[in-house]
N, C-alpha and C positions, 0 to 999 in steps of 0.2 A: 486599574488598567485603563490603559486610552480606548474611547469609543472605537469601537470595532462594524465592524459590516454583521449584521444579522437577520440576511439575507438568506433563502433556503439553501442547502448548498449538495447537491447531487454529486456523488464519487462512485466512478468505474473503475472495473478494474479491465484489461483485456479478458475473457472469456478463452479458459485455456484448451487446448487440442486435446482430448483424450486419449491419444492414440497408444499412449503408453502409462505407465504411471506418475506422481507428481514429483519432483524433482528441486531440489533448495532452490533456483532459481524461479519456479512457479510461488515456491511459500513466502522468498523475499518479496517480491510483489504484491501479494496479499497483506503482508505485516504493514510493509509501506501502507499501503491506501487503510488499512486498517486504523494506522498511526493517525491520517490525519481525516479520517472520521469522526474519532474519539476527541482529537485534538478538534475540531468543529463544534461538535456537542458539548464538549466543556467549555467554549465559547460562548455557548446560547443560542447556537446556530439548530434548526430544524433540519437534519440530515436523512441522506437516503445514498442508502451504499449499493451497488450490485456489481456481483459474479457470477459467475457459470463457466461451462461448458460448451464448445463450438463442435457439432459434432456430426458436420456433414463435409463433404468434400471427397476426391479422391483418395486422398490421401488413408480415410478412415474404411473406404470400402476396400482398396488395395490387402490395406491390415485385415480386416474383416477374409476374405478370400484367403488369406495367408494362413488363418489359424480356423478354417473351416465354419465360420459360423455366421451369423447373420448381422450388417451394420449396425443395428440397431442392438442385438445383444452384447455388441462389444463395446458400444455409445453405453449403455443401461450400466453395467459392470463399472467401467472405467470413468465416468463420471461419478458416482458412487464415491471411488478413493476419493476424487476433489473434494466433494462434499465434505467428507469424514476428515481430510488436512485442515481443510476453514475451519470445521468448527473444533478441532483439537488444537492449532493456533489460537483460538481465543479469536477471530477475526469473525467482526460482528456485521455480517453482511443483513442487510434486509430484505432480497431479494438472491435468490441462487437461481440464475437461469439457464434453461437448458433447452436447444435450439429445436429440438425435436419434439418442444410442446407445440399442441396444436394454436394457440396463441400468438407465437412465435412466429408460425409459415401463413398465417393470417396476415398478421404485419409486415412482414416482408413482402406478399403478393402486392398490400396494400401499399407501401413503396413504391415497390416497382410501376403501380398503376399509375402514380403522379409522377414520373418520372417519363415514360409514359406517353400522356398526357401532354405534358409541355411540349413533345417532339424530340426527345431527345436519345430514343432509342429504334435501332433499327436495324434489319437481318441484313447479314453477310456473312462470309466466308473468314475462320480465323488461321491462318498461319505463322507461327512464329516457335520461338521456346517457350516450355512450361516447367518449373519445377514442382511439381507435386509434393514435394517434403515442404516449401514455404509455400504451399498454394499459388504462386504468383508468375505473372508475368514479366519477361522479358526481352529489350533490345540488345538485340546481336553484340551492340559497342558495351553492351552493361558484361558481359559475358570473361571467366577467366581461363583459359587453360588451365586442364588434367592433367592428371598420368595415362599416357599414350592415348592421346592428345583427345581426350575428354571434353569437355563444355561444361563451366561450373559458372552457377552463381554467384552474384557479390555477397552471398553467403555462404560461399563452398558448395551448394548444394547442385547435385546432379541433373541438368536443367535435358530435355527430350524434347525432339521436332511434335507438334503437333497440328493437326491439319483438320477442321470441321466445321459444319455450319455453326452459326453464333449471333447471338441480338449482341449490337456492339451499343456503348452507353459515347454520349458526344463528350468527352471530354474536353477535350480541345477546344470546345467553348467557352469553358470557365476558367482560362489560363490566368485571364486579367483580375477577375474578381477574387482569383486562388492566391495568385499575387498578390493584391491587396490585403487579403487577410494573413497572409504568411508574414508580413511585414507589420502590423498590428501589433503592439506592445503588448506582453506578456500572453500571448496566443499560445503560442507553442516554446518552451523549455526545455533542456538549455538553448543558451544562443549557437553552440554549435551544431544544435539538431537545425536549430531554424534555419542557421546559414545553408544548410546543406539540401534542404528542401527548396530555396527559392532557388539556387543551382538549379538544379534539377528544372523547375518549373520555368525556369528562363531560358533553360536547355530547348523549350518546345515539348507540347502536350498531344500526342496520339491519343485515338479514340482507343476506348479498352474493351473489350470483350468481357463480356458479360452476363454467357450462360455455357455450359455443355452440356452435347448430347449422346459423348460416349459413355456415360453411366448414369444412373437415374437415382444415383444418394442423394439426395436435398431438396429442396424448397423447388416446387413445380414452379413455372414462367407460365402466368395465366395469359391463356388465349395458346399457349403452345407449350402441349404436354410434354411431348417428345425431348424438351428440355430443362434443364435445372438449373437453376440461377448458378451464377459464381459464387464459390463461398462465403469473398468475403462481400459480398452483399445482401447474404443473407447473415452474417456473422457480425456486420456493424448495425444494422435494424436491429439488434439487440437491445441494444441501450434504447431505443424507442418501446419496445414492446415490453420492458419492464417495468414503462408507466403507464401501457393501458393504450399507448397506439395503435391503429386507425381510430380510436374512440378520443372524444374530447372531456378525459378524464380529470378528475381535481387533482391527478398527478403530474398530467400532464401541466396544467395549467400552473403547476408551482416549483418543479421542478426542471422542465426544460425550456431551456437549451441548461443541458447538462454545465456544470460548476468547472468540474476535471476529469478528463481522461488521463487515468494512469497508466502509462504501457510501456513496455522492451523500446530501448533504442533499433531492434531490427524490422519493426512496424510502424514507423513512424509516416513511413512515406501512406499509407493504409490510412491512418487517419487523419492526417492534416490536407492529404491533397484529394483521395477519390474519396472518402466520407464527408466531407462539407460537399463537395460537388454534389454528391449525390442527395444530399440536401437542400442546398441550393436551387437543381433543379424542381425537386419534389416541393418547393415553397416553404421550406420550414428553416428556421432559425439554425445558426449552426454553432457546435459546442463554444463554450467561453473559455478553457484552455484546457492545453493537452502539455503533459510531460512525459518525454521519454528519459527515461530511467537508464543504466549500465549493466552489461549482466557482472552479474557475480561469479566469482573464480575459484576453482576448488586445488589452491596452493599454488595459483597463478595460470590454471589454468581451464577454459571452457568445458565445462561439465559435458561428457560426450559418450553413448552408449560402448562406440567402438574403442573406445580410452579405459574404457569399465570404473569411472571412475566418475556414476553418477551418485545421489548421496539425494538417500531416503528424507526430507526434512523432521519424518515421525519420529524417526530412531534419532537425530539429531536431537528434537525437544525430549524424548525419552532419557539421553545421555544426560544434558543437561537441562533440563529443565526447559518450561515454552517461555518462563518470561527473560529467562538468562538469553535465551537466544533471540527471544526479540528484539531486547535490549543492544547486544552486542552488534547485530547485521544493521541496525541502525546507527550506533556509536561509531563501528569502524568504517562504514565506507562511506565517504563526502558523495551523498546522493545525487543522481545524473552519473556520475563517473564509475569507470567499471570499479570492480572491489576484488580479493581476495579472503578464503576465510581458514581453516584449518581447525583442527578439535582444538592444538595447542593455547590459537589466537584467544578460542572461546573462553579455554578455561582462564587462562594470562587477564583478560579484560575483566570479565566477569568478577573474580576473586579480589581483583587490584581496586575497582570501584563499586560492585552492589556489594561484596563479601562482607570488606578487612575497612572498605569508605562507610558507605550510606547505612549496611547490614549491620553493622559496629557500631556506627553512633548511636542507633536506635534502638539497639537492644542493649546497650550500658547506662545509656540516659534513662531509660525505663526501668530495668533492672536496680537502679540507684534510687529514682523515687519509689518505688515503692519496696525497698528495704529497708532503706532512710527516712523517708516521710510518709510509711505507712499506705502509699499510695494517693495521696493528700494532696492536691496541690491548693493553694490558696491565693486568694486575690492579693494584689501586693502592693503599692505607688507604682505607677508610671515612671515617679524616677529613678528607681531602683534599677529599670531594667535595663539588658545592655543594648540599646537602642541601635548603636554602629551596627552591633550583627546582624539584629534583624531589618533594618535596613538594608542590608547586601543582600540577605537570604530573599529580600521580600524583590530586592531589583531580578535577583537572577529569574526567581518563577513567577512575576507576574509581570515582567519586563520582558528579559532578555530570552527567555525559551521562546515565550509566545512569540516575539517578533520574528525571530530566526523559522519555528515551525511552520509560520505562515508564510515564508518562503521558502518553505520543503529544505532548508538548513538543517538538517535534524541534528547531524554532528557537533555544527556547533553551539544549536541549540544546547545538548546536554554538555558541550562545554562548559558554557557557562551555569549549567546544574552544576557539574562535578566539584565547581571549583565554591561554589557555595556549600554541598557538603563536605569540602574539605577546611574550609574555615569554621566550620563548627565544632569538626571534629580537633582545630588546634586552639580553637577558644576552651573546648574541654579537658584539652592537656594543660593548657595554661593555667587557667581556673584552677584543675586540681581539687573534685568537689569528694575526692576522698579524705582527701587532706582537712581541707574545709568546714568535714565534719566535724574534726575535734576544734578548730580553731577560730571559726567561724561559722556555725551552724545557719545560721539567717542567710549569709551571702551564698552557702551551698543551696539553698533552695531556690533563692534568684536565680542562679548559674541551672539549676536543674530545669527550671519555671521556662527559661530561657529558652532553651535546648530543647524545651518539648513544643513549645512556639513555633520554630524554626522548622522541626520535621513536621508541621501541617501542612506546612506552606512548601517544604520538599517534597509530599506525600503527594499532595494534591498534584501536582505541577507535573509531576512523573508517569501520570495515571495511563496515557495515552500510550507509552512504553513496554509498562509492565501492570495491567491491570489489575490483578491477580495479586501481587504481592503490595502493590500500592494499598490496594482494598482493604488487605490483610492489616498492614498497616496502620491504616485508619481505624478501622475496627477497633485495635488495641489503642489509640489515642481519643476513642469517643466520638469521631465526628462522626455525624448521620449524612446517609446519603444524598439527604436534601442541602448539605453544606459542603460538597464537595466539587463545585466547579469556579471555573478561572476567577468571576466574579468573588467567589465569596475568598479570594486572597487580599481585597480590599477591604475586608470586615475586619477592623484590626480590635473591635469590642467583642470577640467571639471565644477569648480567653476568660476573662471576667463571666460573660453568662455560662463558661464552660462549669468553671470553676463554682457558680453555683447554683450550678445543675447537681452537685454533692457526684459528682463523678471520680472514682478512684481511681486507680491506674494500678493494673493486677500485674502478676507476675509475667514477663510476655514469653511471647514465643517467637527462634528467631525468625526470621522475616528471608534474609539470604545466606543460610547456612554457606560455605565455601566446597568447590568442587574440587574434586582429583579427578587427573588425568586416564584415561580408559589406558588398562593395561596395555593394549595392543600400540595404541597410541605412545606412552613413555615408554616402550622399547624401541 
């Protein structure tokens, strides 16, 4: 592989709203940033993943009053499910944070105080609209007509006159400098997200309001009880507080300014323009890139309670499997752009490349050596072997994945997988090492020798996808754990010591059995 940056590399995810439970759109996000954690660490990168829970706001005390019970019992409950989705995805966060640690409204006071400090906060009166479902504010021109003539968000949402006192944060100061960093190469991704942010910011920068005192869910405003931060100000100090800020921690110290923020394309404006500001003011560095991602669509369309047609991600990995569907929400949607999915999609992808491609090769190459060769493989000349393939094999996973996954191309990342395990699989039809056997026993071994070459180097490459079944994989071809990251695809003497390590190759087990379609579903 080409030298690479091995540099620490810290990945967020957005910290999701628990106001309800978790939804395919919350799990895509998670896989994502999951994807290119793993993908980091098998790099030789020293990573540091966090998630959580955002779980103050009106929005959550609203809900809370609705269903009789107390913020924090409904925060406790329903951050729970998150929990319980990460880690049955497989998404290996290092941190699960959750705002209602006392830790947490330490760090944020402690924000707020440099922020503060510099001059850049100060009491007045807020009137304008609010929508309480996006937490957010807005200008009268951002605003869309209802039915019977409503006021909606540039996200449909139901936006309400609100009128009270408010520490207002100076925005407006940091139009220029917001600018300049909005316009920084690879800051924020895609370039249609960026375009539309420096819009925005050329539009003119109003001061934003930045506490209320019509309810008392969240983070106090130190020096003034009577008020609670705005959520997401207490909701972006996350990412700080998960390495140990206001203290000047060896986390700190290695990990921020955060690597990536991964987030919805519908919070973008959140973190690129009032989260470095509010950084900026407070003197601290601000993140090195943010991507806003597409939501995903369930048969084209926005996953939506009143549509009833939200979709549990549990019962989705339950139907099929977590690494089939990791796999697939990755393969099918060209990342940043929205996507659609459907059970059909899952099963159709899944079946046509892990099943009948990769799941196939690997359990007949295996299944042949050790019927045929006793499970034996033996060291053999160099030129025996058929060098063209693994040369392609070797381009696609320690080439062309890596390059593409480093620029969050995941699709065509496994592009260029798939199309590597599908030349193996037509060099084994070619080959014909059934054949072989009777008539060339020696070159069937090559061809077998070959073939199980080739899926180390697919095994390995894929890990960040499908963890779980990669592993599995491995297992059954010998390599140890300590030989399973990007580097060691340039060990091309790792057959030879394999070989005599006296390692046999047993009878396997498959790896991607093939799915049927849920009854409901093929009718």
């Amino acid at each position: 592989m080409a030298d690479i940056d091995t540099s620490p590399f810290y990945i967020t995810t957005a910290i999701n709203y628990p106001n309800g439970r978790p939804h395919i759109g919350h799990a895509y996000e998670g896989i994502a940033a999951d994807v290119i954690a793993r993908f980091q660490r098998l790099r030789g990168r020293t990573v540091r993943f966090q998630t959580g829970t955002d779980e103050h706001g009106l929005k959550m005390a609203r809900k809370a009053e609705e269903q009789g019970r107390t913020p924090r019992e409904l925060a406790d409950e329903m951050s729970g499910y998150f929990r319980e989705m990460d880690e049955a995805l497989s998404i290996s966060f290092d941190r699960f944070i959750r705002t209602v640690e006392p830790d947490h409204h330490r760090a944020s006071q402690a924000i707020w105080e440099q922020m503060e400090a510099a001059g850049d906060l100060y009491l007045d009166r807020y009137e304008g609209w609010y929508s309480v479902r996006d937490e957010a504010y807005y200008d009268e021109s951002e605003l869309k007509e209802g039915e019977g003539g409503t006021k909606l968000s540039p996200q449909d949402t139901p936006v309400e006159w609100t009128v009270e006192e408010s520490w207002f944060f100076r925005l407006s100061k940091y139009q220029e400098p917001l600018l300049e960093l909005l316009k920084t190469p690879g800051f924020l991704e895609p370039a249609s997200r960026r375009n539309e942010m420096i819009a925005f910011v050329e539009g003119g920068l109003r001061d934003l309001s930045v506490s209320r005192t019509s309810f008392d869910w969240g983070v106090k405003v130190p020096g003034s009880e009577n008020h609670v931060m705005y959520v997401w100000v207490d909701a972006l100090t996350n990412y700080l507080t998960g390495l140990g800020f206001p203290d000047e921690t060896p986390e700190m110290a290695e990990f921020w300014p955060a690597s990536l923020h991964l987030i919805g394309k519908d919070i973008v404006r959140f973190h690129t323009i009032y989260w470095p500001a509010f950084l900026m003011s407070a003197k601290l560095p601000v993140p090195k890139a943010v991507f806003g991602h597409g939501f995903l669509l369930n048969r084209g369309q926005k996953e939506s309670k009143s549509l009833g047609n939200v979709t549990d991600p549990l019962a989705l990995a339950e139907q099929f499997g977590v690494d089939n569907l990791r796999y697939f929400l990755m393969r099918e949607v060209a990342f940043g752009q929205d996507g659609s999915y459907s059970a059909e999609a899952i099963v159709t992808r899944t079946n046509a490349e892990l099943a009948n491609s990769f799941g196939n090769l690997a359990q007949r190459t295996l299944s042949m050596i050790a019927k045929n060769l006793d499970g034996t493989l033996e060291r053999f000349d160099p030129a025996q072997v058929d060098a063209d393939l693994l040369s392609q094999i070797h381009k696609a996973c320690a080439q062309e994945l890596p390059a593409e996954f480093g620029k969050y191309a995941f699709s065509v990342g496994i592009e260029a997988w798939i199309k590597a395990v599908y030349a193996c699989n037509q060099y084994v039809d070619e080959q014909a090492p059934w054949a072989l056997k009777k008539t060339d026993p020696e070159r069937m071994r090559v061809v077998l020798q070959t073939i199980f070459m080739a899926l180390r180097d697919l095994a390995i490459a894929i890990q960040p996808l499908v963890p779980e079944k990669a592993a599995a994989l491995l297992d059954q071809l010998g390599v140890g754990e300590d030989a399973r990251s990007y580097a060691d695809l340039d060990d091309r003497d790792w057959f030879t010591r394999h070989v005599e390590s006296g390692f046999v190759v047993a009878k396997p087990t498959p790896i991607f059995p093939r799915l049927d379609l849920p009854e409901s579903e093929a009718a």
